[in-house]
C-alpha positions as CSV (number, residue, x, y, z in Angstrom):
1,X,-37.9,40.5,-20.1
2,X,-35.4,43.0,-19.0
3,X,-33.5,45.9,-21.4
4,X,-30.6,47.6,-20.0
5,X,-28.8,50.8,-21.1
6,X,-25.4,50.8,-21.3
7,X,-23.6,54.2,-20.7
8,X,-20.5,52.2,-20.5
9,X,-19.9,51.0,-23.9
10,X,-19.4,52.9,-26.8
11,X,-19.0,52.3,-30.7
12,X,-16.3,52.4,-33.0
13,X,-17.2,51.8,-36.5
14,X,-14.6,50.5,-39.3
15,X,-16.2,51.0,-42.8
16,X,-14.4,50.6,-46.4
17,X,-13.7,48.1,-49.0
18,X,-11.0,46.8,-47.1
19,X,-12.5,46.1,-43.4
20,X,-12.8,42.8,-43.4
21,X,-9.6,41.8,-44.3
22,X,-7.8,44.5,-42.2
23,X,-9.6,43.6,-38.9
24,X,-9.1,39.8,-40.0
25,X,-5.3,40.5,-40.1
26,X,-5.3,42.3,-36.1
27,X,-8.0,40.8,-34.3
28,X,-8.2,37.4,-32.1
29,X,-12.1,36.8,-33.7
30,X,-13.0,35.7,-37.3
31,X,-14.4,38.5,-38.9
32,X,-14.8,36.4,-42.1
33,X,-17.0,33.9,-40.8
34,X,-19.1,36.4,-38.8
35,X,-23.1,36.8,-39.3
36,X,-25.2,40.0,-39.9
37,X,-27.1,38.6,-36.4
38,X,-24.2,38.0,-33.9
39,X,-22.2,40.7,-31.7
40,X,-18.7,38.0,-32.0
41,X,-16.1,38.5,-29.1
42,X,-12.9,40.0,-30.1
43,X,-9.9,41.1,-28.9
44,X,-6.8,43.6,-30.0
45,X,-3.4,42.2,-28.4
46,X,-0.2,43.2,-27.7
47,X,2.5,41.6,-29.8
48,X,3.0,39.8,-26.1
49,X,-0.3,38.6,-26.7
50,X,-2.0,40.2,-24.2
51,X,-5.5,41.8,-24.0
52,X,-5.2,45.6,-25.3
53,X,-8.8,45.8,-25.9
54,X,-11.9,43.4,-25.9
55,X,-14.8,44.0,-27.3
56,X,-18.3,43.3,-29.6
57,X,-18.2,42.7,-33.1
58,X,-20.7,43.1,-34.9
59,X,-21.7,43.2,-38.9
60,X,-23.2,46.3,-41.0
61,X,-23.7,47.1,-44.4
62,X,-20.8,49.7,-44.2
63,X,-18.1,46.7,-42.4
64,X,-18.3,47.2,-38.6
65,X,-19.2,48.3,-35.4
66,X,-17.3,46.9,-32.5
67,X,-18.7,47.6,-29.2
68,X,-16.4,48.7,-26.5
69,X,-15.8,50.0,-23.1
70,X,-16.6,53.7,-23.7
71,X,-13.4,54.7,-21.6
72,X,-11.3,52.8,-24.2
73,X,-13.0,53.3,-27.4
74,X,-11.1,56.8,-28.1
75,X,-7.8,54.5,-27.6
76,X,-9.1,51.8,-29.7
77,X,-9.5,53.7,-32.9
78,X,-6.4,55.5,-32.3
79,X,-4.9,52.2,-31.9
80,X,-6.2,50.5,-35.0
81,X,-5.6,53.6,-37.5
82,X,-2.0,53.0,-36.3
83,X,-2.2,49.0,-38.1
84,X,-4.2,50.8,-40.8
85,X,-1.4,51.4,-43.7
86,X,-2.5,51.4,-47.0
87,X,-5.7,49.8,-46.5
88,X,-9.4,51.2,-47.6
89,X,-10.6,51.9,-44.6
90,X,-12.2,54.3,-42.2
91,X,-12.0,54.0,-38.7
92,X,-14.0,56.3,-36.1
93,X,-16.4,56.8,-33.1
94,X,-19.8,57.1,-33.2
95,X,-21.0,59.0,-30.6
96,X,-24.7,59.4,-32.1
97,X,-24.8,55.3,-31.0
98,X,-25.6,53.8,-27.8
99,X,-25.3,50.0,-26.6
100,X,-28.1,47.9,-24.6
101,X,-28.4,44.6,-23.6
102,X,-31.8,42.4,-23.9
103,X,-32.4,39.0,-22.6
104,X,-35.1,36.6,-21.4
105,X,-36.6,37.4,-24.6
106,X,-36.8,41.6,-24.4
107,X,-38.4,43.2,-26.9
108,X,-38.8,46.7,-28.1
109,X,-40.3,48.9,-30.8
110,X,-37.8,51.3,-31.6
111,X,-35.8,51.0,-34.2
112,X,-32.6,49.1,-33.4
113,X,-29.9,46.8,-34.5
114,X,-30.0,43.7,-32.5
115,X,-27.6,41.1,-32.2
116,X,-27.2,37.8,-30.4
117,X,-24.6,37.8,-28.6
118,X,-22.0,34.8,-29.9
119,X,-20.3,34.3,-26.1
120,X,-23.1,32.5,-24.8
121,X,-26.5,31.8,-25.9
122,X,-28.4,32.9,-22.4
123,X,-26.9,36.7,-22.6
124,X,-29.2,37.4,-25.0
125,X,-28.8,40.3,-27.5
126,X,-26.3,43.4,-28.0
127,X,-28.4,46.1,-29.4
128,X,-27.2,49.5,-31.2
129,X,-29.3,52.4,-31.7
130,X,-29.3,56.5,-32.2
131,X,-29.2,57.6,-28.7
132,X,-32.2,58.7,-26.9
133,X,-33.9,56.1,-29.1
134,X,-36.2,54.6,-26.2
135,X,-36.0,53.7,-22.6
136,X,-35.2,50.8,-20.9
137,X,-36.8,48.7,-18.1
138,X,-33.7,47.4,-16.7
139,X,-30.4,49.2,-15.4
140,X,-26.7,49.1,-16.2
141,X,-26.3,46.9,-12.3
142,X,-28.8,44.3,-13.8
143,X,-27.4,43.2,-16.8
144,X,-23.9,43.1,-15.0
145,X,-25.1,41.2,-12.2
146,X,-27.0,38.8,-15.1
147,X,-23.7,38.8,-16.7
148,X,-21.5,37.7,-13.4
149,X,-24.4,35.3,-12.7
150,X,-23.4,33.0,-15.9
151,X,-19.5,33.8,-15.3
152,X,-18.8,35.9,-18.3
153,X,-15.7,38.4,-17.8
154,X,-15.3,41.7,-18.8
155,X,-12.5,43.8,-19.7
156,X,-11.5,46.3,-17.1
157,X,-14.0,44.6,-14.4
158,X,-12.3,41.6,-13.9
159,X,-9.3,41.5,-15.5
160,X,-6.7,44.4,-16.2
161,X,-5.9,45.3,-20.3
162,X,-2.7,45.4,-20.7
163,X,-1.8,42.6,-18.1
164,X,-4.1,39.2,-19.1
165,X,-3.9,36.7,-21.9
166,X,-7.0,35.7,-23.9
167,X,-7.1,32.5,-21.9
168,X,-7.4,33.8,-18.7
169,X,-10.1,36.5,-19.6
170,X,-11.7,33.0,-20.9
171,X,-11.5,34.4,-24.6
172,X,-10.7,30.4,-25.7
173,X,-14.3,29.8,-24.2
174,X,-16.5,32.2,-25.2
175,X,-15.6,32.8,-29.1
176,X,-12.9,35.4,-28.6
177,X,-10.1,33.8,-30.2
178,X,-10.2,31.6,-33.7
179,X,-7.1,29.0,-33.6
180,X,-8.0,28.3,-37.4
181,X,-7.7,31.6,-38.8
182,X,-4.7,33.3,-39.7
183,X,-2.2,35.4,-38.0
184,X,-2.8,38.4,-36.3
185,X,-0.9,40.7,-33.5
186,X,0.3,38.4,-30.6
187,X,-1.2,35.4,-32.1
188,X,1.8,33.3,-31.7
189,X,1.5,33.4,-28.1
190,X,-1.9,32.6,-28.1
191,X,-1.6,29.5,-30.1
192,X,1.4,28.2,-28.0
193,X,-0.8,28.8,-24.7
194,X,-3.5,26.6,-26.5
195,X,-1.3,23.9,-27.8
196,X,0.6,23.4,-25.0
197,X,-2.0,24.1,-22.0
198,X,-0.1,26.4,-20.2
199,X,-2.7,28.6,-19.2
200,X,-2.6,28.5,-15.4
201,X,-4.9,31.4,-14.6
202,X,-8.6,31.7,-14.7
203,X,-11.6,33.7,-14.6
204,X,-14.3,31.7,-12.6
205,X,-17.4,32.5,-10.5
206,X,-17.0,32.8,-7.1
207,X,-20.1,32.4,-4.3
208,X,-20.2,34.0,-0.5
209,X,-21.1,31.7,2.4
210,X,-21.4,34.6,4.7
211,X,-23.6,38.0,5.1
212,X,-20.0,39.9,4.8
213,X,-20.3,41.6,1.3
214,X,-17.9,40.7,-1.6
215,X,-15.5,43.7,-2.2
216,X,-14.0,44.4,-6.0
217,X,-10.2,44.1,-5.6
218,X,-10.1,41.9,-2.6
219,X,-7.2,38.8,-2.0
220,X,-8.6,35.8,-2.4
221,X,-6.4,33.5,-0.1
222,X,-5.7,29.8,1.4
223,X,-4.4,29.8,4.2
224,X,-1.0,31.2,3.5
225,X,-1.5,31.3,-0.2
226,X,-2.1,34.3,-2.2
227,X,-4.7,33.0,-5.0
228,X,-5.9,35.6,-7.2
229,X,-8.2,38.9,-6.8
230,X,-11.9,39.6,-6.9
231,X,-13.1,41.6,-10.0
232,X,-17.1,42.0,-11.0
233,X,-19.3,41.8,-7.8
234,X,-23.1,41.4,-7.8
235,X,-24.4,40.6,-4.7
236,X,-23.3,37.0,-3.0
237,X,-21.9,36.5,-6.5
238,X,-18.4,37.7,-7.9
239,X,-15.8,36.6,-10.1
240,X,-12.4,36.0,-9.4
241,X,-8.8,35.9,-11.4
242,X,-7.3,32.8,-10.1
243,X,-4.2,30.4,-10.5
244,X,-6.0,26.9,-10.6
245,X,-2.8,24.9,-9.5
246,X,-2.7,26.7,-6.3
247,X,-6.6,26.4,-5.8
248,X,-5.6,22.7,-6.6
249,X,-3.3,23.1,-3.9
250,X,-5.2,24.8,-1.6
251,X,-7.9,22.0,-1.2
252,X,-5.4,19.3,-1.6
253,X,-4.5,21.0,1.7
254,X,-7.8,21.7,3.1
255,X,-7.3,25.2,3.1
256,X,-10.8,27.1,2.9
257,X,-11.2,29.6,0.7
258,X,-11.3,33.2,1.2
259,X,-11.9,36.7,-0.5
260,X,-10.9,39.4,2.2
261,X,-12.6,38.1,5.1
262,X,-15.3,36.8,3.5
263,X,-15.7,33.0,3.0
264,X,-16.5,31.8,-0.8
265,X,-16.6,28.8,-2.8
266,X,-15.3,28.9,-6.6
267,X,-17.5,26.9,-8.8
268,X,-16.2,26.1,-12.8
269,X,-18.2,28.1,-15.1
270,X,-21.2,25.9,-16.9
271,X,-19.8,26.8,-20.3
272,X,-16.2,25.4,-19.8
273,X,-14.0,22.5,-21.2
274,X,-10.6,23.5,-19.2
275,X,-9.7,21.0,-16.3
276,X,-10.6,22.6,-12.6
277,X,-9.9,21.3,-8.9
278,X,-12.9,19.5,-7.3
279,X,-15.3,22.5,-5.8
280,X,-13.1,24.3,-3.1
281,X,-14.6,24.5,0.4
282,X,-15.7,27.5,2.2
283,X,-14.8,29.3,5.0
């Protein structure tokens, strides 16, 4: 029943009479509908629609904490005072806070806010706390290879902010994006890619048949055909950015499957509702 620190997050907090309709009016996620419990999904966009910032959203008594990539969280305030206008709010970092993750059922006796965590039911729980709060029994390496494991992306790990649309990152699959809600920067895009189908890339797991290790940043080729790049690695176990209509052609072809020199499979996440090529062959 594994805890792990996370040194790489950090939390900014929004707080003020008006925070829930100011994040409602930027972000991808329905801050509206969102429970005291859950740690939501999010996203800030360019008006391109792509993926500025993704992160945690969680409820407090105040408005918000969102739970963010500590590298990015000074950029992500900044950011969001700049959409801040005239509304009651207060936006700022909290660097007393820490982030952990809990799952298998993880329990501990300090005093922490725990969260499930809405993008999928086995991740288990975000927790906040006041740093140096307790230890944990798990490490940072765990919890991301659990998280590569059930093919969940993360921001900066497996795809690049600034250059991927909430589709591929999977947003439209995990809870990251509410097509029912109303607008909100680079929503227009979003809901075009979703109507129409258009999105052509994905994030999906990705499985060594050989000793060679999986490299972050590697090719992953066909034959001849340049397919995508290898983001998170744990192990035998990665994921990988792809174009799905040139896996599709790819095993149309027979071409196996490679990420540098090493031979993988790609496997559709357990979670997803997008069409995907039969499983591609090794080697």
């Amino acid at each position: 029943m594994p805890i792990a620190l996370l040194p790489d997050r950090a939390v900014v907090t929004v707080s003020g009479e008006d925070a829930t309709s100011f994040l409602q009016g930027v972000l991808t996620c329905n801050v509206e509908t969102l429970e005291p419990g859950e740690a939501r999904l999010g996203a800030l966009l360019t008006p391109q629609g792509k993926i500025l910032f993704d992160f945690l959203v969680g409820r407090t008594p105040e408005g918000f904490e969102l739970d963010a990539a500590a590298e990015r969280a000074p950029d992500l305030a900044k950011r969001l005072g700049l959409y801040r206008l005239r509304a009651k709010v207060t936006i700022a970092l909290a660097p007393t806070l820490g982030v952990a993750a809990a799952w298998d059922g993880a329990e501990t006796a300090a005093a922490v806010t725990r969260r499930r965590d809405g993008r999928l039911g086995a991740l288990g729980e975000r927790l906040t706390f006041a740093l140096g709060a307790f230890s944990a029994d798990a490490t940072e390496t765990d919890y991301h290879a659990h998280r590569i494991a059930l093919g969940i992306p993360e921001g900066g790990r497996d795809f690049p902010w600034s250059d991927a649309f909430p589709h591929e990152a999977l947003m439209d699959q995990i809870g990251g994006v509410d097509f029912r809600k109303g607008c909100y920067v680079g929503q227009e895009v979003v809901s075009r890619m979703q109507h129409r189908g258009t999105a052509r890339t994905r994030i999906v797991p990705l499985v060594a048949v050989s000793d060679e290790a999986l490299q972050t940043g590697a090719e992953i080729t066909a034959g001849q055909r340049a397919l995508g790049t290898v983001g998170s690695v744990a192990g035998g176990r990665a994921l990988g950015l792809l174009r799905l209509d040139r896996l599709a052609d790819a095993l149309a072809a027979g071409e196996p499957l490679r990420a540098g020199t090493v031979p993988v499979g790609v496997e559709k996440p357990a979670f997803a509702t997008f069409p995907f090529p039969e499983t591609a062959p090794a080697g």
